[in-house]
N, C-alpha and C positions, 0 to 999 in steps of 0.2 A: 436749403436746409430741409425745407420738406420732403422735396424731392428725393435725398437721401434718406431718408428716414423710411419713407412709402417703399424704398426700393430694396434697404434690409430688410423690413418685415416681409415681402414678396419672398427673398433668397432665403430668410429665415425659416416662411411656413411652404417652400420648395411651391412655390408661387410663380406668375408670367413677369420675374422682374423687373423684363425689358420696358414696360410699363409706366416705372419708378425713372427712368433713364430718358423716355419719351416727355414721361411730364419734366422733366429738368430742361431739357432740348426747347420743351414748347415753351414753356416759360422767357427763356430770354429770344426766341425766335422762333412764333408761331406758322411762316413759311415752313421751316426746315422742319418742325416738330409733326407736319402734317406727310413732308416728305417719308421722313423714319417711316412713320405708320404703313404708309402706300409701300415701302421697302420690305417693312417686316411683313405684310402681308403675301407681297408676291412671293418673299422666299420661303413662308410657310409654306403658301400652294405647293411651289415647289416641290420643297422638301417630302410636303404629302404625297403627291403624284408619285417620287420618288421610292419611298420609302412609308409602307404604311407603317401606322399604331403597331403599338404591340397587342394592345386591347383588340383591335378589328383583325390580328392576323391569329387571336389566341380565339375569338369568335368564330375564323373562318374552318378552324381547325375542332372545334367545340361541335358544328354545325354536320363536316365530314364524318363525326365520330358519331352523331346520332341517325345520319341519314341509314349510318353502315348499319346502329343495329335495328333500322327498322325493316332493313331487307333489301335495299338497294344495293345495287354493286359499286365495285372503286369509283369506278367510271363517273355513273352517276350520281356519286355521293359527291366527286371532287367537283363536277359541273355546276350541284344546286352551292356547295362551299362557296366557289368564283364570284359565284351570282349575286348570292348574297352578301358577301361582304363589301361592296360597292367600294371596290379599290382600282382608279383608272388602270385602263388596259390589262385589269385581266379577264376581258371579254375574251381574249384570244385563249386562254385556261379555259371555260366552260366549252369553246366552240372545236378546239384540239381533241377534249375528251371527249365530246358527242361525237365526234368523226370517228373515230377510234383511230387515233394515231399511238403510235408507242409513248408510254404513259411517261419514259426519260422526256421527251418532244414535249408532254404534256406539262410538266417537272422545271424544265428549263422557261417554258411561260409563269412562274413565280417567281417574278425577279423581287426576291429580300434579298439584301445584302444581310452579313453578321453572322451569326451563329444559328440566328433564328430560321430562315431562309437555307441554311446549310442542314439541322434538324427538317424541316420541312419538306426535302428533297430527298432526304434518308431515308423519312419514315415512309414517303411517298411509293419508292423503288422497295424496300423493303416488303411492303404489303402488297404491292403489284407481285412480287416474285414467291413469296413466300405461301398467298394466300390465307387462311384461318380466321383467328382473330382481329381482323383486321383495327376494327373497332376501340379492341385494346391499348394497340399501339397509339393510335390518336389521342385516345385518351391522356393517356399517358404523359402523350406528348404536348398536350393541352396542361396539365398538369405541370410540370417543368416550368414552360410560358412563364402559366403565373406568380410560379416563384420566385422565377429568375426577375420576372417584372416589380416583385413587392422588394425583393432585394435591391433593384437597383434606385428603389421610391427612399428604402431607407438610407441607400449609401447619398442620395441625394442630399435627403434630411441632416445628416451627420458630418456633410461635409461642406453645409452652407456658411458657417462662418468663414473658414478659409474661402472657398469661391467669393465671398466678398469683398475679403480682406485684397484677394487677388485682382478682382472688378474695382476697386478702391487705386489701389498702386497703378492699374494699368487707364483707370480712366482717367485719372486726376490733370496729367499732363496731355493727353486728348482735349479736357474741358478748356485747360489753360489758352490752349492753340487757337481751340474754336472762338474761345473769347477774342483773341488778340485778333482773329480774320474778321470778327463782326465789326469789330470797335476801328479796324483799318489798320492797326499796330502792326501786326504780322507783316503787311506789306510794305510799308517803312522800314520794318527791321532787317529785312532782307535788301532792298534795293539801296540800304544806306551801306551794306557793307559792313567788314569789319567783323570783329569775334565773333558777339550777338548773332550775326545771321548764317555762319559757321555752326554754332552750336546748334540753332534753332533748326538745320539742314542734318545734321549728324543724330541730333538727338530723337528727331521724327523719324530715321531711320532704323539707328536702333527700337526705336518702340513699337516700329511696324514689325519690325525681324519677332520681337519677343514675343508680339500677342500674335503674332500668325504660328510660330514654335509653340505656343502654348494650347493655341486651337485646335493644331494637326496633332497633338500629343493627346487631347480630350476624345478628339473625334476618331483617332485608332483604338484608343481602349473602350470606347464605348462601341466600335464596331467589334468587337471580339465579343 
């Protein structure tokens, strides 16, 4: 009970839910609950490796726009950008554009996926080609970032009673499973045969089909 409780108010105040989910796991099985942790952690790294912040790629684009009007060229404006944003591998961003390789070369070392990454590669070729204001355009485009960013904080906000209601339905019979495998039930139920272990084969299936459809459906509209 607490457990849920801790893990609404997370989804509620668009909080680290998983948290709320962790302490319920550790609770009836401090093994497994240390497991989750060690999971979520690698697939944060992961994910970060992967995929910066919008924060650190709104910074790294904040950083371009002021090197430009301090007098620095693309070049070097996008070099000290790379540097400092301390996002793995784009060492190769800073060391592309010191070389002077064609700044597309340079452009394609920003692997964002999204829209954001797609805007960053725009504005990137745009200002190499155009020249001027370069500085503008960053700007600008720094701008956007953030909106897009407080936009997607509130659709967060506003849409966390359904995400829990959804995290509710889809973990409920998750929990049930996990219980019946601690307690040895699950394995009985299967090896005895019979409807019970039919259902309990079907209905894990279907619940895997749902929350993986439900994940690949969050995680293309959030990549757009």
């Amino acid at each position: 009970m607490l457990a849920a409780l801790i893990t609404a108010l997370l989804l509620v105040t668009d909080g680290p839910w998983w948290l709320g989910v962790v302490l319920g796991v550790g609770m009836m099985s401090p093994t497994l609950g240390l497991l989750l942790v060690g999971g979520g952690v690698a697939a944060s790294l992961f994910r970060r490796t992967r995929r910066p912040s919008a924060t650190v790629l709104t910074g790294c684009v904040d950083i371009i726009a002021a090197e430009l009007r301090s007098g620095q060229s693309l070049r070097q404006a996008v070099a000290t950008g790379a540097r400092h944003s301390g996002v793995p591998g784009w060492e190769q961003v800073e060391a592309r554009s010191l070389a002077g390789l064609p700044m597309a070369d340079v452009g394609a070392g920003l692997r964002v996926p999204g829209a954001d990454g797609i805007r960053l590669r725009a504005v990137l070729a745009i200002a190499d080609t155009t020249g001027g204001q370069a500085s503008v355009v960053f700007d600008a485009l720094a701008d956007t970032m953030r909106r897009r960013e407080s936009l997607d904080r509130e659709r967060r906000m506003a849409t966390a009673q359904a995400r829990f209601s959804a995290g509710v339905i889809a973990g409920g019979p998750l929990i049930a499973l996990l219980w019946l495998l601690m307690t040895g039930a699950l394995g009985r139920l299967l090896t005895g045969g019979g409807i019970g272990a039919v259902i309990v084969v079907v209905g894990t299936m279907l619940e895997l089909a749902g929350v993986s459809l439900v994940v690949w459906m969050i995680a293309r509209e959030e990549g757009r």
